[in-house]
C-alpha positions in Angstrom: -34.9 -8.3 2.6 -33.7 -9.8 -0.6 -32.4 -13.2 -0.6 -29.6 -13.2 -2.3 -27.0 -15.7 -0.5 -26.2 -17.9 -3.4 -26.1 -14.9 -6.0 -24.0 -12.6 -3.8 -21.5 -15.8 -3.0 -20.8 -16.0 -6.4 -20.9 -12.6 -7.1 -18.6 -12.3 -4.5 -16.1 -14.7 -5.6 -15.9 -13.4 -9.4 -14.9 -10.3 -7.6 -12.5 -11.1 -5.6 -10.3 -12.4 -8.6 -9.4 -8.9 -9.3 -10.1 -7.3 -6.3 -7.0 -5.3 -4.4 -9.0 -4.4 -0.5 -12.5 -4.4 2.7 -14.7 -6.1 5.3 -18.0 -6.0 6.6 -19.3 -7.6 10.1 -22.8 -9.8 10.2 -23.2 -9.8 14.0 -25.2 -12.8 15.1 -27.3 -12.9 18.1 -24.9 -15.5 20.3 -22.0 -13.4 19.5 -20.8 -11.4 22.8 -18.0 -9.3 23.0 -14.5 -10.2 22.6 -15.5 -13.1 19.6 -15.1 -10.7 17.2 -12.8 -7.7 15.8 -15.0 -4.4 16.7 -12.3 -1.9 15.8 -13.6 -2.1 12.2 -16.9 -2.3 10.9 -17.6 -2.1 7.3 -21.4 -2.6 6.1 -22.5 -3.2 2.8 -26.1 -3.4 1.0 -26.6 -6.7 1.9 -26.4 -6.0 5.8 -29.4 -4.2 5.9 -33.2 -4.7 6.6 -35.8 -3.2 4.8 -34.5 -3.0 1.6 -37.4 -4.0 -1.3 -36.6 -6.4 -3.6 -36.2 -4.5 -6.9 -33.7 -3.1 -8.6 -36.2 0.0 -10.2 -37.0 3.3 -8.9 -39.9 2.6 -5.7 -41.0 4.8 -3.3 -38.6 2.1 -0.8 -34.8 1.6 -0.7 -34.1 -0.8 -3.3 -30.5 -2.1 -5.0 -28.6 -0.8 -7.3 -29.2 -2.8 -11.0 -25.8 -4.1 -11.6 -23.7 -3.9 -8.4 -24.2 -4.6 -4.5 -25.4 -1.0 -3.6 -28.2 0.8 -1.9 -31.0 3.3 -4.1 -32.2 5.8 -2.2 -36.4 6.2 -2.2 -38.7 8.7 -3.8 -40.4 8.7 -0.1 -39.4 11.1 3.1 -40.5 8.0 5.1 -38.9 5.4 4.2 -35.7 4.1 6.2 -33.6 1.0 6.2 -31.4 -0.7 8.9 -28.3 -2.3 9.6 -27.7 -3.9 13.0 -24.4 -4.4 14.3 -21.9 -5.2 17.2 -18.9 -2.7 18.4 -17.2 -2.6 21.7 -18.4 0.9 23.4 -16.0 4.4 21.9 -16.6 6.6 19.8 -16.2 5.4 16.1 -15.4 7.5 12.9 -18.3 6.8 10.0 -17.2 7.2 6.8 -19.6 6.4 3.8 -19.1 5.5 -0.2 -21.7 7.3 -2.1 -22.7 8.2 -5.4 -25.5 9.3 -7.2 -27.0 9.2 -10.9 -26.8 11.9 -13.8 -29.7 13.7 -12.4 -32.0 16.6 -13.8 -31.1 19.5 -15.8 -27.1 20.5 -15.2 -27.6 17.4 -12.3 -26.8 20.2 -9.7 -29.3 18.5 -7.3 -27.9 16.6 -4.6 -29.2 14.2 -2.4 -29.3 14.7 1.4 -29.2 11.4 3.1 -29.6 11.2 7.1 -27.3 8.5 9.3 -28.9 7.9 12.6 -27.3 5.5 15.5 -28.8 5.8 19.0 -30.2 9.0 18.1 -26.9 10.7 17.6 -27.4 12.2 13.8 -25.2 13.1 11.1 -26.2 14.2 7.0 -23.9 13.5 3.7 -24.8 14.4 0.3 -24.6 12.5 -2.8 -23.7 14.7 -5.8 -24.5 13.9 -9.4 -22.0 11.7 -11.6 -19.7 11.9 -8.6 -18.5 8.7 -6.4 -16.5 9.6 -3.5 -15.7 8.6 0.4 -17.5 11.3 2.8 -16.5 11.0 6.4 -19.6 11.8 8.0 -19.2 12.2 11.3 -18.9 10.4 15.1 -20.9 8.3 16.7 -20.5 6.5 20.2 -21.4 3.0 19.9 -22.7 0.8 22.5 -22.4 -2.7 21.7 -25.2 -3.7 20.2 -25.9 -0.9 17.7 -28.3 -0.3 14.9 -27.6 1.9 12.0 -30.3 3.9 10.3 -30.2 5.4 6.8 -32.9 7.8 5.5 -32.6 9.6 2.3 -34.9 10.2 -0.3 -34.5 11.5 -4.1 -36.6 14.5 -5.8 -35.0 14.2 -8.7 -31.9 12.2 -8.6 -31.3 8.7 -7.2 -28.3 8.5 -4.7 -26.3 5.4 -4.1 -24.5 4.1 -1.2 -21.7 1.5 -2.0 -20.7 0.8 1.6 -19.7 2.3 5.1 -16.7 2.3 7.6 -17.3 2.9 11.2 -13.4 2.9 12.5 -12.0 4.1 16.0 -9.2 5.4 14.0 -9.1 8.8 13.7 -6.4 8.7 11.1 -7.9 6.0 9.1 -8.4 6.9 5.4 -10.3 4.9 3.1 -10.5 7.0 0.3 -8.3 4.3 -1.8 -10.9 1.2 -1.7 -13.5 1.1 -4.3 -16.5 -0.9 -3.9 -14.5 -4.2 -5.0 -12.1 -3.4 -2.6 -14.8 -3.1 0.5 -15.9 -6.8 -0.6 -12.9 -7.9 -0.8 -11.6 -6.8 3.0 -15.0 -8.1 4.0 -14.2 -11.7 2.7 -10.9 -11.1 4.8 -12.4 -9.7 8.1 -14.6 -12.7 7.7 -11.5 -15.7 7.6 -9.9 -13.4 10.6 -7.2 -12.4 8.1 -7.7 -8.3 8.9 -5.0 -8.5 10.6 -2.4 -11.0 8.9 -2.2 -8.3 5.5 -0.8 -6.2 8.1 2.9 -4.8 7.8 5.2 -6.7 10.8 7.3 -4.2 12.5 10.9 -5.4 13.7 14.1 -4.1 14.8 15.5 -3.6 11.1 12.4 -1.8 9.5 9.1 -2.8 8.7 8.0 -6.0 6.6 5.8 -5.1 3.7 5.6 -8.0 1.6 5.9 -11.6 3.9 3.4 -13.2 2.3 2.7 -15.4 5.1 -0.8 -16.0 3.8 -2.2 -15.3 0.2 -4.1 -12.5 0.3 -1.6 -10.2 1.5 0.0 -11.6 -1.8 -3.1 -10.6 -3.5 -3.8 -7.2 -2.4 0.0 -6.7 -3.4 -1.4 -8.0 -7.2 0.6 -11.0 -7.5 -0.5 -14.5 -8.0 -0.2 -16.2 -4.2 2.0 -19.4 -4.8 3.8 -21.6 -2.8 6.5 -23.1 -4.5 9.1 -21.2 -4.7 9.6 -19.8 -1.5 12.3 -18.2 0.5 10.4 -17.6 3.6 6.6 -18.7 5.1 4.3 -20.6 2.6 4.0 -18.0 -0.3 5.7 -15.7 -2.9 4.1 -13.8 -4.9 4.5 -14.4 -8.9 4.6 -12.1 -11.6 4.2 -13.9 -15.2 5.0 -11.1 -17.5 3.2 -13.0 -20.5 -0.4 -12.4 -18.2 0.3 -9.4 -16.4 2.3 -6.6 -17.7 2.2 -4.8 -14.7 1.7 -4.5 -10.6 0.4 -1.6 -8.7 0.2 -1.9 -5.2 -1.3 1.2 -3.7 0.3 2.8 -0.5 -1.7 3.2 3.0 -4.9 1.2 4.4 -6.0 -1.7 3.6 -2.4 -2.3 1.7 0.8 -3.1 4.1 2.7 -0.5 2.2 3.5 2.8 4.0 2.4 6.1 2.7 5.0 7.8 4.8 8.9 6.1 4.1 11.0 9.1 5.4 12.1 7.0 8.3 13.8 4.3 6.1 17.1 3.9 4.2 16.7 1.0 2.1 13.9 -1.0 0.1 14.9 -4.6 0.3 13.7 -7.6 -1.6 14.7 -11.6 -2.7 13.3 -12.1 -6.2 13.5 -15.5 -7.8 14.2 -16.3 -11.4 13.8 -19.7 -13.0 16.0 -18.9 -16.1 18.5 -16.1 -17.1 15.8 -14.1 -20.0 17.4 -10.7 -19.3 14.4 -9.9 -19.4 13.6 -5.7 -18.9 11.5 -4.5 -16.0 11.2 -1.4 -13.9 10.3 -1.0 -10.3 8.4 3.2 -9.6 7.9 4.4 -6.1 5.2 6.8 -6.7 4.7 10.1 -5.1 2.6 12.0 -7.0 2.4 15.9 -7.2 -0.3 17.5 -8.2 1.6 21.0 -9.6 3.3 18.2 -12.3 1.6 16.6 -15.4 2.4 13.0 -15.9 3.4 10.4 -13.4 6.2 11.2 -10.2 8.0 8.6 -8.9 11.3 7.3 -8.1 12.6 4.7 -10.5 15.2 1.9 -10.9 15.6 -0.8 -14.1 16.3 -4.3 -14.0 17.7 -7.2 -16.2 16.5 -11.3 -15.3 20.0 -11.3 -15.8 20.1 -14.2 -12.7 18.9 -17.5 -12.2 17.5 -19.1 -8.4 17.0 -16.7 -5.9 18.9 -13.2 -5.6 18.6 -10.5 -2.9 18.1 -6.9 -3.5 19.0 -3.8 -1.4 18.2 -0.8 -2.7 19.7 2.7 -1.1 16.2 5.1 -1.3 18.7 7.8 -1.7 20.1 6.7 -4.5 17.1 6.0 -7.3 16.4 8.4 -9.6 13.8 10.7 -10.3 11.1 11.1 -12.6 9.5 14.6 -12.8 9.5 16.1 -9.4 8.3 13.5 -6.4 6.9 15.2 -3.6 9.2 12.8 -0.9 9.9 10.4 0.8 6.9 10.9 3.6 4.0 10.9 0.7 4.3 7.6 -0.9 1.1 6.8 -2.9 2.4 2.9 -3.7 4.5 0.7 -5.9 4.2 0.1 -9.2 6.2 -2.7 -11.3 5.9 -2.6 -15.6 8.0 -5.0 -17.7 7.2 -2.8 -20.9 6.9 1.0 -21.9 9.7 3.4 -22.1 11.2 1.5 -25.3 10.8 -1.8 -24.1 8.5 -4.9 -24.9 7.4 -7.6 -22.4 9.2 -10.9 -22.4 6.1 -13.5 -22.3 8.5 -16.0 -21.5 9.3 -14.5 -17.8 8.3 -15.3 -14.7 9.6 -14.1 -11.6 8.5 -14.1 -7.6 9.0 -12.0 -5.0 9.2 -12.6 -1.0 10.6 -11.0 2.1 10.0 -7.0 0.9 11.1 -5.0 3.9 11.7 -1.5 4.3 15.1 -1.0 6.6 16.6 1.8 9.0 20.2 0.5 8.3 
Protein backbone atom coordinates (compact mmCIF):
# COMPACT_ATOMS: atom_id res chain seq x y z
CA UNK A 1 0.00 0.00 0.00
CA UNK A 2 1.09 3.59 -0.55
CA UNK A 3 2.60 5.33 2.26
CA UNK A 4 1.25 8.34 2.36
CA UNK A 5 0.74 9.33 6.30
CA UNK A 6 2.53 12.64 6.26
CA UNK A 7 1.18 13.71 2.66
CA UNK A 8 -2.43 12.67 3.41
CA UNK A 9 -2.14 14.57 7.11
CA UNK A 10 -1.45 17.56 5.44
CA UNK A 11 -3.57 17.02 2.72
CA UNK A 12 -6.07 16.46 5.08
CA UNK A 13 -5.68 19.48 7.04
CA UNK A 14 -5.66 22.05 3.85
CA UNK A 15 -9.01 20.47 3.37
CA UNK A 16 -10.57 20.68 6.14
CA UNK A 17 -10.25 24.63 6.06
CA UNK A 18 -13.05 24.70 3.66
CA UNK A 19 -14.61 21.61 4.12
CA UNK A 20 -18.61 21.55 5.32
CA UNK A 21 -19.01 17.27 6.34
CA UNK A 22 -17.59 12.72 6.82
CA UNK A 23 -15.78 9.96 8.71
CA UNK A 24 -14.00 6.92 8.03
CA UNK A 25 -13.00 4.04 10.73
CA UNK A 26 -9.22 2.50 10.76
CA UNK A 27 -10.08 -0.59 12.94
CA UNK A 28 -6.97 -1.72 14.83
CA UNK A 29 -6.37 -5.21 15.79
CA UNK A 30 -6.78 -4.55 19.96
CA UNK A 31 -9.95 -2.80 19.30
CA UNK A 32 -13.05 -5.07 20.49
CA UNK A 33 -16.42 -4.06 20.37
CA UNK A 34 -18.01 -1.38 22.23
CA UNK A 35 -14.50 1.02 21.82
CA UNK A 36 -15.72 2.39 18.93
CA UNK A 37 -18.88 3.95 17.01
CA UNK A 38 -20.03 0.98 14.53
CA UNK A 39 -23.25 2.57 13.41
CA UNK A 40 -21.28 4.42 10.79
CA UNK A 41 -18.54 3.41 8.68
CA UNK A 42 -17.13 5.55 6.06
CA UNK A 43 -13.90 4.17 4.05
CA UNK A 44 -11.88 6.13 1.93
CA UNK A 45 -8.79 5.22 -0.53
CA UNK A 46 -6.44 5.19 1.97
CA UNK A 47 -8.23 2.33 4.01
CA UNK A 48 -7.53 -0.13 1.58
CA UNK A 49 -4.78 -2.82 0.79
CA UNK A 50 -3.66 -3.65 -2.42
CA UNK A 51 -3.66 -0.51 -4.04
CA UNK A 52 -0.29 0.07 -6.32
CA UNK A 53 1.55 2.97 -5.89
CA UNK A 54 0.98 5.07 -9.02
CA UNK A 55 -1.20 7.40 -9.96
CA UNK A 56 -1.21 6.13 -14.06
CA UNK A 57 -3.36 3.72 -15.70
CA UNK A 58 -1.91 -0.21 -14.51
CA UNK A 59 -3.36 -3.19 -14.90
CA UNK A 60 -3.78 -2.83 -10.60
CA UNK A 61 -6.02 -0.38 -8.59
CA UNK A 62 -4.04 2.70 -8.31
CA UNK A 63 -5.03 6.48 -6.96
CA UNK A 64 -6.52 9.02 -8.48
CA UNK A 65 -3.70 11.88 -9.79
CA UNK A 66 -4.86 14.78 -7.76
CA UNK A 67 -7.36 13.68 -5.08
CA UNK A 68 -7.64 10.72 -2.39
CA UNK A 69 -9.65 8.32 -4.73
CA UNK A 70 -9.48 4.83 -6.00
CA UNK A 71 -8.71 3.96 -10.27
CA UNK A 72 -10.22 1.12 -11.26
CA UNK A 73 -7.75 -1.61 -13.22
CA UNK A 74 -7.42 -2.63 -16.85
CA UNK A 75 -7.40 -6.34 -15.30
CA UNK A 76 -10.59 -8.76 -14.43
CA UNK A 77 -8.31 -10.01 -11.65
CA UNK A 78 -7.33 -7.60 -9.76
CA UNK A 79 -9.10 -6.72 -6.33
CA UNK A 80 -8.39 -4.46 -3.44
CA UNK A 81 -9.41 -4.60 0.27
CA UNK A 82 -10.58 -2.74 3.16
CA UNK A 83 -10.90 -4.38 6.57
CA UNK A 84 -13.04 -3.15 9.10
CA UNK A 85 -15.04 -3.47 12.41
CA UNK A 86 -19.07 -3.14 12.79
CA UNK A 87 -21.17 -4.58 15.49
CA UNK A 88 -23.38 -7.53 13.70
CA UNK A 89 -26.88 -6.00 11.46
CA UNK A 90 -27.43 -5.48 8.46
CA UNK A 91 -25.84 -2.18 7.19
CA UNK A 92 -26.91 0.05 4.08
CA UNK A 93 -23.65 0.53 1.51
CA UNK A 94 -23.67 3.47 -0.25
CA UNK A 95 -20.69 4.36 -2.54
CA UNK A 96 -19.24 7.83 -4.26
CA UNK A 97 -18.20 7.13 -7.72
CA UNK A 98 -17.28 8.66 -10.84
CA UNK A 99 -15.57 7.91 -13.82
CA UNK A 100 -13.51 9.70 -16.72
CA UNK A 101 -14.69 11.14 -20.15
CA UNK A 102 -14.45 7.79 -21.71
CA UNK A 103 -14.48 6.61 -25.49
CA UNK A 104 -16.50 7.78 -28.28
CA UNK A 105 -19.97 9.53 -26.86
CA UNK A 106 -18.37 7.90 -23.24
CA UNK A 107 -21.59 5.73 -23.16
CA UNK A 108 -19.42 2.95 -21.61
CA UNK A 109 -19.81 2.37 -18.06
CA UNK A 110 -17.93 0.67 -15.68
CA UNK A 111 -19.25 -2.28 -13.66
CA UNK A 112 -17.54 -2.55 -10.35
CA UNK A 113 -18.33 -5.61 -7.95
CA UNK A 114 -18.60 -5.04 -3.74
CA UNK A 115 -18.07 -8.27 -1.98
CA UNK A 116 -18.33 -8.71 2.05
CA UNK A 117 -18.58 -12.25 3.33
CA UNK A 118 -19.62 -13.37 0.14
CA UNK A 119 -22.77 -11.47 0.10
CA UNK A 120 -22.42 -9.42 -3.44
CA UNK A 121 -23.72 -6.39 -4.90
CA UNK A 122 -22.62 -4.32 -8.60
CA UNK A 123 -22.74 -0.27 -9.13
CA UNK A 124 -21.75 1.35 -12.25
CA UNK A 125 -19.69 4.35 -12.78
CA UNK A 126 -20.95 6.39 -15.74
CA UNK A 127 -18.76 8.80 -17.83
CA UNK A 128 -18.31 12.54 -16.70
CA UNK A 129 -20.84 11.82 -13.96
CA UNK A 130 -20.05 11.87 -10.00
CA UNK A 131 -22.84 10.66 -7.90
CA UNK A 132 -23.77 8.61 -4.51
CA UNK A 133 -25.20 5.03 -5.57
CA UNK A 134 -26.64 3.05 -2.69
CA UNK A 135 -25.63 -0.26 -3.51
CA UNK A 136 -27.12 -2.52 -1.66
CA UNK A 137 -27.20 -4.55 2.06
CA UNK A 138 -24.85 -6.45 3.63
CA UNK A 139 -24.90 -8.15 7.10
CA UNK A 140 -21.77 -7.48 8.87
CA UNK A 141 -20.16 -9.54 11.37
CA UNK A 142 -17.69 -7.81 13.39
CA UNK A 143 -14.74 -8.08 11.88
CA UNK A 144 -15.54 -7.53 8.25
CA UNK A 145 -13.47 -7.16 5.12
CA UNK A 146 -14.67 -5.20 2.11
CA UNK A 147 -13.80 -6.24 -1.42
CA UNK A 148 -13.89 -4.08 -4.53
CA UNK A 149 -13.29 -5.53 -8.06
CA UNK A 150 -13.91 -3.54 -11.11
CA UNK A 151 -11.96 -3.22 -14.07
CA UNK A 152 -12.07 -0.52 -17.11
CA UNK A 153 -12.26 -1.58 -21.07
CA UNK A 154 -12.27 1.66 -22.02
CA UNK A 155 -12.97 4.05 -19.30
CA UNK A 156 -11.36 4.47 -15.90
CA UNK A 157 -13.91 4.52 -12.91
CA UNK A 158 -13.33 6.27 -9.65
CA UNK A 159 -14.44 5.66 -6.17
CA UNK A 160 -14.23 8.74 -3.82
CA UNK A 161 -15.49 6.96 -0.70
CA UNK A 162 -18.17 4.61 0.88
CA UNK A 163 -20.87 4.60 3.68
CA UNK A 164 -21.93 1.43 5.23
CA UNK A 165 -24.86 2.87 7.76
CA UNK A 166 -27.68 0.86 9.76
CA UNK A 167 -29.82 3.70 8.79
CA UNK A 168 -32.16 2.92 6.38
CA UNK A 169 -33.16 6.57 5.96
CA UNK A 170 -29.75 7.87 5.87
CA UNK A 171 -28.94 10.03 2.74
CA UNK A 172 -25.62 11.14 1.89
CA UNK A 173 -26.17 12.43 -1.39
CA UNK A 174 -25.16 16.08 0.11
CA UNK A 175 -21.27 15.31 1.04
CA UNK A 176 -18.70 15.63 -1.55
CA UNK A 177 -15.50 14.02 -1.20
CA UNK A 178 -14.27 17.04 1.13
CA UNK A 179 -17.03 16.52 3.13
CA UNK A 180 -16.34 12.47 3.66
CA UNK A 181 -12.78 13.76 4.94
CA UNK A 182 -13.90 16.05 6.78
CA UNK A 183 -16.66 13.76 9.02
CA UNK A 184 -13.78 11.37 9.07
CA UNK A 185 -11.46 13.75 10.97
CA UNK A 186 -14.63 14.12 13.26
CA UNK A 187 -15.57 10.34 13.74
CA UNK A 188 -11.95 10.21 14.57
CA UNK A 189 -11.90 12.98 17.79
CA UNK A 190 -15.41 11.13 18.80
CA UNK A 191 -17.18 14.36 17.69
CA UNK A 192 -19.87 12.29 15.33
CA UNK A 193 -22.02 12.82 17.62
CA UNK A 194 -21.54 16.35 19.35
CA UNK A 195 -22.57 18.26 15.50
CA UNK A 196 -25.75 16.56 16.31
CA UNK A 197 -28.99 18.66 16.79
CA UNK A 198 -30.08 18.47 20.83
CA UNK A 199 -33.71 17.80 21.08
CA UNK A 200 -35.61 19.53 24.13
CA UNK A 201 -38.94 20.35 25.34
CA UNK A 202 -39.14 23.73 23.30
CA UNK A 203 -37.93 22.43 19.84
CA UNK A 204 -34.76 21.33 18.58
CA UNK A 205 -31.24 23.05 18.98
CA UNK A 206 -29.59 23.50 15.63
CA UNK A 207 -26.77 25.79 16.13
CA UNK A 208 -25.19 25.36 20.06
CA UNK A 209 -21.91 25.43 19.11
CA UNK A 210 -20.76 23.63 22.00
CA UNK A 211 -17.68 22.53 20.10
CA UNK A 212 -16.19 24.11 16.82
CA UNK A 213 -16.89 22.01 14.20
CA UNK A 214 -20.45 22.04 14.49
CA UNK A 215 -19.61 25.80 14.10
CA UNK A 216 -17.78 24.90 11.02
CA UNK A 217 -20.00 22.66 9.17
CA UNK A 218 -22.55 25.58 9.79
CA UNK A 219 -19.64 27.92 7.76
CA UNK A 220 -18.83 30.15 10.37
CA UNK A 221 -15.49 30.89 11.93
CA UNK A 222 -15.64 28.77 15.49
CA UNK A 223 -14.67 31.49 18.23
CA UNK A 224 -14.95 31.87 21.68
CA UNK A 225 -15.23 35.15 22.75
CA UNK A 226 -18.18 36.35 22.44
CA UNK A 227 -20.39 33.96 23.66
CA UNK A 228 -23.91 33.72 24.98
CA UNK A 229 -23.90 30.12 25.76
CA UNK A 230 -21.04 26.98 25.83
CA UNK A 231 -17.56 27.86 24.56
CA UNK A 232 -18.25 29.10 20.94
CA UNK A 233 -20.27 31.36 18.55
CA UNK A 234 -19.95 31.34 15.31
CA UNK A 235 -18.57 34.63 13.40
CA UNK A 236 -19.49 36.02 10.28
CA UNK A 237 -17.00 38.85 9.02
CA UNK A 238 -18.77 40.24 6.04
CA UNK A 239 -15.41 41.79 4.70
CA UNK A 240 -14.09 37.79 4.19
CA UNK A 241 -17.12 35.99 3.65
CA UNK A 242 -19.98 37.40 1.83
CA UNK A 243 -22.05 34.66 2.51
CA UNK A 244 -23.15 31.28 4.58
CA UNK A 245 -24.82 28.14 3.34
CA UNK A 246 -25.54 25.66 5.58
CA UNK A 247 -27.10 22.73 3.85
CA UNK A 248 -30.13 20.94 5.47
CA UNK A 249 -30.10 17.02 6.51
CA UNK A 250 -27.02 14.57 7.33
CA UNK A 251 -24.12 15.31 8.36
CA UNK A 252 -25.44 19.10 9.04
CA UNK A 253 -27.73 19.62 12.44
CA UNK A 254 -30.25 21.41 10.40
CA UNK A 255 -33.56 19.59 9.62
CA UNK A 256 -34.73 18.88 6.21
CA UNK A 257 -38.20 18.50 7.43
CA UNK A 258 -39.47 21.91 9.69
CA UNK A 259 -43.33 21.40 9.52
CA UNK A 260 -43.42 20.54 13.13
CA UNK A 261 -42.06 24.06 14.25
CA UNK A 262 -43.36 27.56 14.69
CA UNK A 263 -40.59 29.69 15.18
CA UNK A 264 -36.72 29.96 14.05
CA UNK A 265 -34.92 31.48 17.04
CA UNK A 266 -31.55 33.01 17.36
CA UNK A 267 -29.05 35.62 19.67
CA UNK A 268 -26.86 37.47 17.28
CA UNK A 269 -24.13 39.71 18.59
CA UNK A 270 -23.00 43.07 17.20
CA UNK A 271 -19.91 44.91 18.25
CA UNK A 272 -21.10 48.35 16.73
CA UNK A 273 -24.38 49.78 15.29
CA UNK A 274 -23.18 49.58 11.05
CA UNK A 275 -26.72 49.13 9.90
CA UNK A 276 -25.29 47.03 8.05
CA UNK A 277 -27.76 45.02 5.25
CA UNK A 278 -28.10 41.28 5.36
CA UNK A 279 -30.64 38.66 4.56
CA UNK A 280 -31.34 35.29 6.08
CA UNK A 281 -33.22 32.45 2.99
CA UNK A 282 -34.70 29.25 4.09
CA UNK A 283 -34.42 27.33 1.00
CA UNK A 284 -36.81 24.83 -0.36
CA UNK A 285 -36.17 24.35 -3.64
CA UNK A 286 -38.69 23.24 -6.49
CA UNK A 287 -37.71 21.90 -9.29
CA UNK A 288 -41.02 23.04 -11.64
CA UNK A 289 -39.41 26.86 -10.81
CA UNK A 290 -36.29 28.61 -12.39
CA UNK A 291 -34.20 30.44 -9.91
CA UNK A 292 -33.80 30.02 -6.28
CA UNK A 293 -37.12 29.21 -3.68
CA UNK A 294 -36.78 30.12 -0.36
CA UNK A 295 -38.37 31.94 2.35
CA UNK A 296 -36.71 35.22 3.18
CA UNK A 297 -36.45 37.95 5.88
CA UNK A 298 -33.94 41.33 5.85
CA UNK A 299 -31.97 42.76 8.48
CA UNK A 300 -30.27 46.03 9.66
CA UNK A 301 -26.88 45.82 12.38
CA UNK A 302 -29.06 48.41 13.57
CA UNK A 303 -27.99 46.97 17.46
CA UNK A 304 -25.14 46.81 19.46
CA UNK A 305 -24.14 43.68 22.23
CA UNK A 306 -26.19 40.83 22.03
CA UNK A 307 -29.92 40.83 20.70
CA UNK A 308 -32.38 37.81 20.47
CA UNK A 309 -34.40 36.96 17.54
CA UNK A 310 -37.78 35.05 17.17
CA UNK A 311 -38.89 34.61 14.03
CA UNK A 312 -42.73 33.40 13.32
CA UNK A 313 -42.10 30.65 10.17
CA UNK A 314 -45.47 31.74 9.10
CA UNK A 315 -44.86 34.94 8.70
CA UNK A 316 -41.56 35.33 6.24
CA UNK A 317 -42.10 35.93 2.86
CA UNK A 318 -41.71 34.09 -0.21
CA UNK A 319 -39.53 33.99 -3.00
CA UNK A 320 -40.85 32.11 -6.08
CA UNK A 321 -42.82 29.24 -5.01
CA UNK A 322 -41.14 27.03 -1.85
CA UNK A 323 -42.22 23.65 -1.94
CA UNK A 324 -42.86 23.81 2.28
CA UNK A 325 -42.15 23.72 5.25
CA UNK A 326 -41.34 19.58 5.41
CA UNK A 327 -38.52 19.94 2.45
CA UNK A 328 -36.02 22.29 3.74
CA UNK A 329 -32.74 21.95 1.70
CA UNK A 330 -30.72 24.49 4.30
CA UNK A 331 -29.93 28.03 5.26
CA UNK A 332 -28.38 30.46 3.47
CA UNK A 333 -27.16 34.06 4.87
CA UNK A 334 -25.76 36.93 2.06
CA UNK A 335 -24.95 40.44 3.20
CA UNK A 336 -24.95 41.67 -0.60
CA UNK A 337 -27.13 41.16 -3.86
CA UNK A 338 -30.58 42.27 -4.33
CA UNK A 339 -29.30 46.11 -4.47
CA UNK A 340 -27.10 45.93 -1.74
CA UNK A 341 -23.22 46.01 -1.19
CA UNK A 342 -21.41 44.28 1.74
CA UNK A 343 -20.28 46.36 4.64
CA UNK A 344 -16.48 45.10 5.14
CA UNK A 345 -16.55 46.74 8.32
CA UNK A 346 -19.14 44.09 9.95
CA UNK A 347 -18.88 41.41 11.97
CA UNK A 348 -21.48 39.68 13.66
CA UNK A 349 -21.83 36.09 15.70
CA UNK A 350 -24.34 33.88 16.11
CA UNK A 351 -25.29 31.28 19.10
CA UNK A 352 -28.24 29.44 20.54
CA UNK A 353 -30.21 28.72 16.87
CA UNK A 354 -33.19 26.67 17.91
CA UNK A 355 -36.12 25.71 16.03
CA UNK A 356 -39.42 26.04 18.59
CA UNK A 357 -42.98 24.36 18.92
CA UNK A 358 -44.28 27.50 20.77
Amino acid sequence: MKNLRTPLLLFTSLLLTTALLANCIYIPDEVGPGDVPTDLVILTAYDFDGVEDSSNETSAWVYHKTEPALRTATSRSETITATFYGEPAPYHLWVLHGAGEGWGDGSRMTKIQVTIHGQQAFFTAQARERKWTKVGTFQLQGYNVLELAGYNEQNSAFVYGLILTVDENLDPSRLDLNGILFLKDLQSQGLLDAVAPVLDERGMVIGGFNNAAQAELWGFVPVEEPTQNGPYSGKWDHGELGYIKAPAGFPCPIPTDWSPYRYLEFDCYSPAQTNAWWKLNIMSENPDTDGGDYYTIEFRVDWEGWKHFRLRLADLSKTRTPIGWHQIDGIELWNHGWGHERDPDTVIYFNNIRLSFD
